[in-house]
N, C-alpha and C positions, 0 to 999 in steps of 0.2 A: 602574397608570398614575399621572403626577407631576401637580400643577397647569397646566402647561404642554403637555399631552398635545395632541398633534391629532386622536386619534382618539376622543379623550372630548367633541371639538366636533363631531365629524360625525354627524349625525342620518340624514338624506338624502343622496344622491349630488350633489344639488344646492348641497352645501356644499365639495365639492370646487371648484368652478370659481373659488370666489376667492381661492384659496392658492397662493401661489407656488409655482414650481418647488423650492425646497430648503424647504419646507413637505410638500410630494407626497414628497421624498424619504425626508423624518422618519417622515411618515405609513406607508411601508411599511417602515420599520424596525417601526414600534410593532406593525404589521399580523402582519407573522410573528412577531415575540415573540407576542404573543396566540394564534395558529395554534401554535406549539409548546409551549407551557406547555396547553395544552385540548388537543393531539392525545397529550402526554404522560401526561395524564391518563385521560381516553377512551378512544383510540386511536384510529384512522380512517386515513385518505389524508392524509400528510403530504409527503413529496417533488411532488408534482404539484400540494398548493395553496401551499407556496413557491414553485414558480417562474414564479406568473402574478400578483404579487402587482401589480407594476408594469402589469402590462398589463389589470387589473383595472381601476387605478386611474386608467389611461387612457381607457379604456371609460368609467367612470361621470363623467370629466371631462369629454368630448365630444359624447358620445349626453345627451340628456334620456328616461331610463326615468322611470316607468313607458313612456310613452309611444310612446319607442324601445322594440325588443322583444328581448331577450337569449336567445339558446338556447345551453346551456352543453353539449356533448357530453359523453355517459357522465356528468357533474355532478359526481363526486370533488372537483374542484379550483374547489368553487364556495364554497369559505368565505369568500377574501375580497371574494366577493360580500355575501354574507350579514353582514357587518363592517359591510359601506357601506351597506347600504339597511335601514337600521333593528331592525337583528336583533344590534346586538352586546350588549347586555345578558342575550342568549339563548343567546350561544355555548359557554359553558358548560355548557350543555344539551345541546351537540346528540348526536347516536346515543345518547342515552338516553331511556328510557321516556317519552312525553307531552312529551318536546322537539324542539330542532329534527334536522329530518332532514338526513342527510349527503350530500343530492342536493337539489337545485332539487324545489321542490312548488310547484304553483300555488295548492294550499290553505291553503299555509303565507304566503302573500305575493305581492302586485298584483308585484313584480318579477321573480318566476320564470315567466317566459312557456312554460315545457314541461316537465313531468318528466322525467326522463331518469336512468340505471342502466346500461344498456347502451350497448354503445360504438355507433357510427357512425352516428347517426338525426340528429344533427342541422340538416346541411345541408337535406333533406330536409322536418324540419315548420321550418325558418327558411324557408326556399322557399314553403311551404303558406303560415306567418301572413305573407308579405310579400304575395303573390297573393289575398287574401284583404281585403288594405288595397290592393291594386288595384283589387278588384270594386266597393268601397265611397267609392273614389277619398280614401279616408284618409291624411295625408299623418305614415307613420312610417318611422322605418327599421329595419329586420331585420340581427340581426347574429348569425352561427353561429360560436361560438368549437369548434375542434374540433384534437385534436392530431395530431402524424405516426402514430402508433400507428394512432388510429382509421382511417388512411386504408386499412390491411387490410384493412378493413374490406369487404366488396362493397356496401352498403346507402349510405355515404360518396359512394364512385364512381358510383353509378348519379345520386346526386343532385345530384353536379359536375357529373355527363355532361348533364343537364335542364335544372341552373339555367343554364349557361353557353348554350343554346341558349333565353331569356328574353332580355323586357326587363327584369326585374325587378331594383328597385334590392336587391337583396343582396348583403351586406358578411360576407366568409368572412374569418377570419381566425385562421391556421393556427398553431398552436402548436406551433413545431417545436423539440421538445427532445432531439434522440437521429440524426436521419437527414437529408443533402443531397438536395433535389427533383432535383436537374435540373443536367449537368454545367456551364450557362451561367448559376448561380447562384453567383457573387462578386463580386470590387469592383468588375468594370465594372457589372455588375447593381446594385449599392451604389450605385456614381455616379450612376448614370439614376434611380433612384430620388430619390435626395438632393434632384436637381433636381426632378422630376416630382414633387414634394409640397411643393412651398416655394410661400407664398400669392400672391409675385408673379410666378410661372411658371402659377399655376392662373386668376390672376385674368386675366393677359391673355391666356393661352388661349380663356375665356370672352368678352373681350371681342372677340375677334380673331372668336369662331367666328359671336357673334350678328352681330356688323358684317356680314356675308357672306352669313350666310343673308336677311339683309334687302334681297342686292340685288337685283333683277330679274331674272328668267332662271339667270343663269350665278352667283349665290351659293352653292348647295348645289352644285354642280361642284364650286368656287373649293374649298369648304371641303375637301370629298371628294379634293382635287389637291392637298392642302396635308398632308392626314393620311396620303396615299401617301407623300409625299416626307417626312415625320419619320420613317416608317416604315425606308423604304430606306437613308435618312441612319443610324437605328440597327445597320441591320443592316450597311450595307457601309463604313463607318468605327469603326463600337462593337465589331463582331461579334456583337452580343449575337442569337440569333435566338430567338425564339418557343419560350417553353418550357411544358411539359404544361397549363399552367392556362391561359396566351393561347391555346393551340391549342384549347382548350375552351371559349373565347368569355369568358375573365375578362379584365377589366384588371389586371395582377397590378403589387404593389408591394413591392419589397422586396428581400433579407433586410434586414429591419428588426434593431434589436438589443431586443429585448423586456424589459429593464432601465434601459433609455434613456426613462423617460416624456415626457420632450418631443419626441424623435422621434417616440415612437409619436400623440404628441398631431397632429404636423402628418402624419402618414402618415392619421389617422383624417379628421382633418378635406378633406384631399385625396380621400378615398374620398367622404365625401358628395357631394362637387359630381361627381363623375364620373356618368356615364351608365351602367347595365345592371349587372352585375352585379360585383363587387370580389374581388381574392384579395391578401389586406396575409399575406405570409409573414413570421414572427416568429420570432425565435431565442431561447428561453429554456435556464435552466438548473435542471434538476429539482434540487430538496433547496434551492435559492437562499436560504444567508443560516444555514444549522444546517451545522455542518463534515459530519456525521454523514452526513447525510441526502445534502452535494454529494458524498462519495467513495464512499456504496453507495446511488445512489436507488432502486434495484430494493429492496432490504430495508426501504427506508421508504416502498415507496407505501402498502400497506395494514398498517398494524401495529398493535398491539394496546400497552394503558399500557407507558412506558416512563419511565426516569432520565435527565431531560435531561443532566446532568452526564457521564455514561458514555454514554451514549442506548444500553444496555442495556435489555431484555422485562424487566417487574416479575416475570412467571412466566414457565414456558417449561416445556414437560411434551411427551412425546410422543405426538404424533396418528396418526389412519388416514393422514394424506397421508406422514407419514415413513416407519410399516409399509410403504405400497405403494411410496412411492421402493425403501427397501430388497429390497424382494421382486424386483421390475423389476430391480434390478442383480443381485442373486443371479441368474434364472434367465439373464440376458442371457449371464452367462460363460458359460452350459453351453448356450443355445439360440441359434446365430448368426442364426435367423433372425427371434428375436423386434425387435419393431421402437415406437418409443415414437412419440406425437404429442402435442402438445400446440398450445393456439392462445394466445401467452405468457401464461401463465402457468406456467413449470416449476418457477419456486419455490414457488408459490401449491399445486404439485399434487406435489410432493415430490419433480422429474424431475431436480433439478440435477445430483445426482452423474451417474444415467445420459447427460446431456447429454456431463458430463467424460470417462464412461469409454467411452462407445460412442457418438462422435461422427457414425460415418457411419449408425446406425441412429436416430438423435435428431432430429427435425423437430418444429419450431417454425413454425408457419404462419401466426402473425401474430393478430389477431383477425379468424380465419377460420374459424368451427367448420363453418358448411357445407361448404368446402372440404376442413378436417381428415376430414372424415367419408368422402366421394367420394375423396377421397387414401388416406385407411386401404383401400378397397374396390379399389381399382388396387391398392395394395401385396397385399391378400388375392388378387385376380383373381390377379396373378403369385407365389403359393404362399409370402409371407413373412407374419408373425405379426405384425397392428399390434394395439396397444394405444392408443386414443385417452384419453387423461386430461383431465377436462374439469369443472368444476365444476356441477352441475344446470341451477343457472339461465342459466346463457349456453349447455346444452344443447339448450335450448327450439329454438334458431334451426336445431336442424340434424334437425328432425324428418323434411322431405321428406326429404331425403338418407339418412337410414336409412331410411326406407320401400322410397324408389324405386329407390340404387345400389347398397343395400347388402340389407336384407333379402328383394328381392323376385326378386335374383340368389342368395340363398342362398349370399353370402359371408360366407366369417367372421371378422369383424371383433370385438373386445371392447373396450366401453367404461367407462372404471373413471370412476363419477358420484361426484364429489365434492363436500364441502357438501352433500350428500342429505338432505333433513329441513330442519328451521327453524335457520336458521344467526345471527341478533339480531340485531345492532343496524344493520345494513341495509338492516335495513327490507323494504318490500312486493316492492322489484325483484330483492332478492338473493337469497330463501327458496327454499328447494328443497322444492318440496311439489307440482309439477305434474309431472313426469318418470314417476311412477307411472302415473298417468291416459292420460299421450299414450304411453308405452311399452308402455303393456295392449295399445294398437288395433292396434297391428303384430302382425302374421302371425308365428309361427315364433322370435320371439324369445323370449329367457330371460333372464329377470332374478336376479340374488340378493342377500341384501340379510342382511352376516355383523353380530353382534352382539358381537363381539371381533376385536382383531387376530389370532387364531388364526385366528378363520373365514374373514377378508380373505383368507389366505394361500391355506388351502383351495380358498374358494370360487375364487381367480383361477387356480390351477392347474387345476380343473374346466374352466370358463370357456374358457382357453384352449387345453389338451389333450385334454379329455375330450367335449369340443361341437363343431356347427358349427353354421353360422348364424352370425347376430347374438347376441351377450353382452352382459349389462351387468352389473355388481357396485356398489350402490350404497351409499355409506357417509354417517357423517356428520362435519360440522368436528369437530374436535379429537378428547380420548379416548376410552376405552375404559369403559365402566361395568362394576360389579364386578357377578359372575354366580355362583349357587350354586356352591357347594363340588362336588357331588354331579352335576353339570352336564356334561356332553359332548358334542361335536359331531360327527358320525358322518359328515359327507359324505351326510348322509338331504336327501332335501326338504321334512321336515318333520319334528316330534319333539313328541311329549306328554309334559310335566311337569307333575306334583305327581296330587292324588288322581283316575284318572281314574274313579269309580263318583260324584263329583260329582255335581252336578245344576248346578254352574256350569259352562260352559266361556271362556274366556279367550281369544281369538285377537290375534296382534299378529306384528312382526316387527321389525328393525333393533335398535336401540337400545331402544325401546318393554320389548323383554321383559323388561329389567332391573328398569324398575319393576315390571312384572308379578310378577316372582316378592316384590318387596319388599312388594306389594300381599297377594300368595298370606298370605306370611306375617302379615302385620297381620292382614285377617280370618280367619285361622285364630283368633289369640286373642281376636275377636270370635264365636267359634263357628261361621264360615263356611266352610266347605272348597271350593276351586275345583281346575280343572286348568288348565292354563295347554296351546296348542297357537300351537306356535313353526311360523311358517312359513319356512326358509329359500330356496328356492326360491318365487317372490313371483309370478309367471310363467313356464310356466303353472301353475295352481293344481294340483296332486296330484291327482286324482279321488278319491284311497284315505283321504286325509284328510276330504274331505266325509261319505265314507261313516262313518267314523268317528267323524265329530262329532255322527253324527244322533242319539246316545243321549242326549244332554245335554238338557235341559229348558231350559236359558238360552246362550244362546250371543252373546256381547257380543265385539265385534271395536273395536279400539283402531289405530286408526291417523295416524302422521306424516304425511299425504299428506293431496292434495285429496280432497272429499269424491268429487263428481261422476265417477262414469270409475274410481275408483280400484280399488285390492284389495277391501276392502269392501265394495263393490257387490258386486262378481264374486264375493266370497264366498259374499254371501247369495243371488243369482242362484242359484247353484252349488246353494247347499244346497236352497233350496226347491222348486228344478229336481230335485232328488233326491227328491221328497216329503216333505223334514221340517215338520214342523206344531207344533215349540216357538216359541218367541218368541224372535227375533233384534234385536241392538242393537247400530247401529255409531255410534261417536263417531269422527268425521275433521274435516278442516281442511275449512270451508265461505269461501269468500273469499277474501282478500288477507290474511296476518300482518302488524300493525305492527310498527317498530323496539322491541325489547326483549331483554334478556337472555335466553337459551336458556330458561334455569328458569325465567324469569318466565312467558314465552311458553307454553311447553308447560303451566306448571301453567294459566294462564288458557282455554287449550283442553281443560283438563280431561283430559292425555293425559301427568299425570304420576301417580306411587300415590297422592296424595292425590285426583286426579279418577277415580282408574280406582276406589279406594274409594266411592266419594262415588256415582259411576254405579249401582257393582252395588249397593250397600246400596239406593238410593233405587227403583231398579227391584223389587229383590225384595222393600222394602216396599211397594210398591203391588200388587203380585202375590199377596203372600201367602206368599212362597218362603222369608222367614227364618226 
């Protein structure tokens, strides 16, 4: 930043309100330089918090937060939040270890009124903290910034459907970077608006309506006669009729231009004085202000370090999400009736090419995974082969739906879980470490879980030829970890490596067993000899492997996953259900993961070879076993 910086003055949001308008302007120039020079570095969600940079800076000019209440949807594009309320000496920090997080946290800061990760929730608790400052008769205002994407969303909807049927003053304000609401949304829409937000059309509304209601008797008529006839006036000279959000009880304002901060300034402040509930529809531009980011913003929402100059990945290596793209288009030429879903994310989940090449077999459902899940089960009811692709943690949402539509009709649907395991610097909302636990509790399902791209391929051919039911093949972000020489994967559900007359045995699975064997050999040259028992099928457990494992004197289970619920449990369930009477030790994910690098993470869980060392040495010296 120069001596003359704006944004080196702003402390508070409260230092926005005395700067000019071509001060606000300068100010989100400085704003996305900042945001691209830290997501270049970093990586993070870069397209989606360019193009609210403006409407940020609208927001912090109009509302007084803390006190006003901001809930930011899904939170990605909450940086140049985090800019203006006292966090930018931090931002260089953020998605790293012990800094700031790449989502609104209420732990993190009095101005993040709701965590949020996941898409479509926040109409919803903006609805709760407004009602909530009704009960209390607290005089704040609630504002749900949330985008067209999230409106897929069914959780979005249900909470339009609510708020609109309130008196509650909330103020929705729709970020629409990609999709038209409504065919009676343009200039005449523009015009009515223009006027319907200018302070001496609001202020003698106001004064016109109190005059009225103070008459005797026939004022609240008057006024109610007067709101009929603006109405009709709209509709049978304007044409403009009543679109999805009026019809739902909002007063809607807009399309605003979402780059325009003095618009949005008199469109915000027009929302305050209105009554019941507000919808300001906003039109931005994803990537806004980086060339890079405006001509592919799909490739720069979530990205990892890049070269501002070329806006080139510093690395780029191939992951399980590209193996399975490629697999999905290989078999799709030879299988017409395999079929792809995804809820967008098809780049995220490696589907792009199959999108390109098998168009009418390629659904994209929005951010809709319940839906994708109940659609995959109609596609299996009618004898075609869906493959849901879906990353773990936004799989959470679709748990009834494989219970109820899917596993409990005994369709067979496969689900390829991606991000399976602790994925970094995302933090607590993005981790994929509970999918194990909720996938155990279902009936009849199969899970597996390959520790190479070889097995990926394996196990999804199994999966989806060799099974019925419900499938799932769970993998983790990015690659491949290197695996013995001596090493092969048999299509078994399970495999024993290294000494098995041991008296240690090793249990793990996914990615896990990599260190395992790296583990094996470290304490061999500590004079420890273990056997390592790879489970690839994760669900249901083998019986023939418990049987098997009962000879072992130590038997210590290492697991990616939650603790509660997990494999692990059900392992040792399993085993002691068998009658074995050695000493079993499971190390699992107990809690929430914080944002941290994969390696850091896993070693701090003690579930990389220096903690899987560290377990067995410190167990079998307290035992006696070394």
């Amino acid at each position: 930043m120069t001596d003359d910086s704006i944004l080196d003055k702003i402390e508070s949001p409260s230092d926005l309100k005395e700067l000019s308008d071509e001060e606000r302007t300068k100010l989100a120039f400085e704003i996305r330089e900042e945001i691209v020079n830290t997501v270049a570095k970093n990586g993070g969600h870069l397209a989606s918090n360019l193009g609210v940079v403006e409407l940020t800076i609208a927001i912090h000019s109009v509302f007084n937060c803390p006190e006003d209440k901001i809930v930011w949807d899904v939170g990605h594009q909450s940086y140049a939040h985090k800019l203006l309320t006292g966090r930018k000496n931090m931002l260089h920090t953020i998605r790293t270890e012990g800094g700031l997080s790449g989502f609104p946290k209420r732990s993190e800061s009095e101005y993040d009124s709701f965590n949020t990760g996941h898409s479509s929730t926040s109409v919803s608790a903006a609805l709760g903290i407004s009602a909530a400052g009704t009960i209390r008769d607290d005089k704040y205002y609630t504002i749900a910034v949330i985008g067209d994407g999230a409106l897929s969303g069914g959780l979005a909807l249900e909470g339009i459907n609510v708020a609109g049927r309130t008196k509650e003053n909330l103020i929705v304000i729709l970020n629409d970077n990609k999709m038209s609401i409504s065919k009676n949304v343009g200039s005449m829409a523009r015009y009515l608006t223009k006027i319907r937000i200018k302070p001496s059309y609001i202020n003698a509304k106001v004064k016109v309506r109190t005059k009225l209601k103070k008459l005797p008797h026939i004022g609240k008529k008057l006024a109610r006669f007067f709101s009929r006839c603006k109405s009709w006036i709209r509709l049978n000279f304007f044409g403009h009729q009543k679109n999805m959000f009026e019809q739902l009880g909002f007063r809607y304002y807009g399309p605003l231009d979402g780059h325009d901060i003095g618009q949005l300034c008199t469109a915000m402040e027009a929302a305050k004085h209105s009554k019941g509930p507000v919808m300001l529809h906003v039109c931005t531009k994803k990537g806004m202000g980086y060339e890079f980011a405006e001509k592919n913003p799909k490739n720069y929402h979530g990205i990892s370090a890049f070269d501002i100059e070329t806006g080139e990945p510093k690395s780029s290596s191939v992951g399980y999400s590209d193996v399975f793209g490629e697999y999905m288009c290989d078999r799709a030429e030879k299988d017409p009736s395999l079929c792809a879903i995804t809820a967008a994310m098809a780049i995220g989940t490696g589907l792009s090419e199959f999108a390109k090449n098998y168009k009418n077999r390629f659904f994209d459902v929005g951010i809709a995974e319940e839906h994708a899940v109940t659609f995959a089960s109609g596609l299996a009811a009618a004898n075609a082969r869906p493959v849901f692709a879906v990353y773990s943690t936004f799989l959470q949402r679709s748990y009834d739906e494989i219970l109820h539509d899917a596993a409990m009709q005994g369709l067979h649907i496969v689900i390829a879980v991606d991000r399976a395991g602790v994925v970094g610097e995302d933090g607590e909302t993005h981790q994929g470490v509970f999918d194990t636990a909720f996938l155990n509790t279902i009936p009849d399902i199969t899970v597996f879980a390959p520790s190479s791209f070889d097995e990926l391929r394996k196990m999804m051919d199994t999966a989806i030829y060799a099974l019925t039911g419900v499938a799932a093949v769970r993998y983790p972000r990015g690659g491949e970890l290197p695996l013995p020489e001596d090493y092969s994967y048999n299509n078994e559900n399970y495999t024993f490596y290294g000494n098995e007359k041991s008296d240690i045995l090793v249990v793990t699975y996914g990615r896990l067993f990599s260190f395992a064997c790296d583990a094996m050999n470290k304490l061999k040259q500590q004079g420890i000899d273990i056997c390592i028992l790879k489970l690839d099928r994760i669900k249901p457990i083998d019986p023939e492997c418990i049987k098997d494992s009962e000879k072992f004197k130590n038997v210590f289970f290492f697991e990616e996953g939650i603790k509660t619920g997990g494999i692990g449990e059900c392992f040792g369930f399993m085993l002691y259900n068998n009658g074995y009477r050695g000493n079993y030790n499971l190390t699992a994910i107990e809690g929430y993961v914080k944002q941290a690098k994969v390696d850091s993470a896993l070693h701090k869980l003690g579930l990389d070879c220096e903690g899987m060392i560290r377990t067995i040495t410190e167990v079998s010296d307290k035992r006696g076993d070394k």
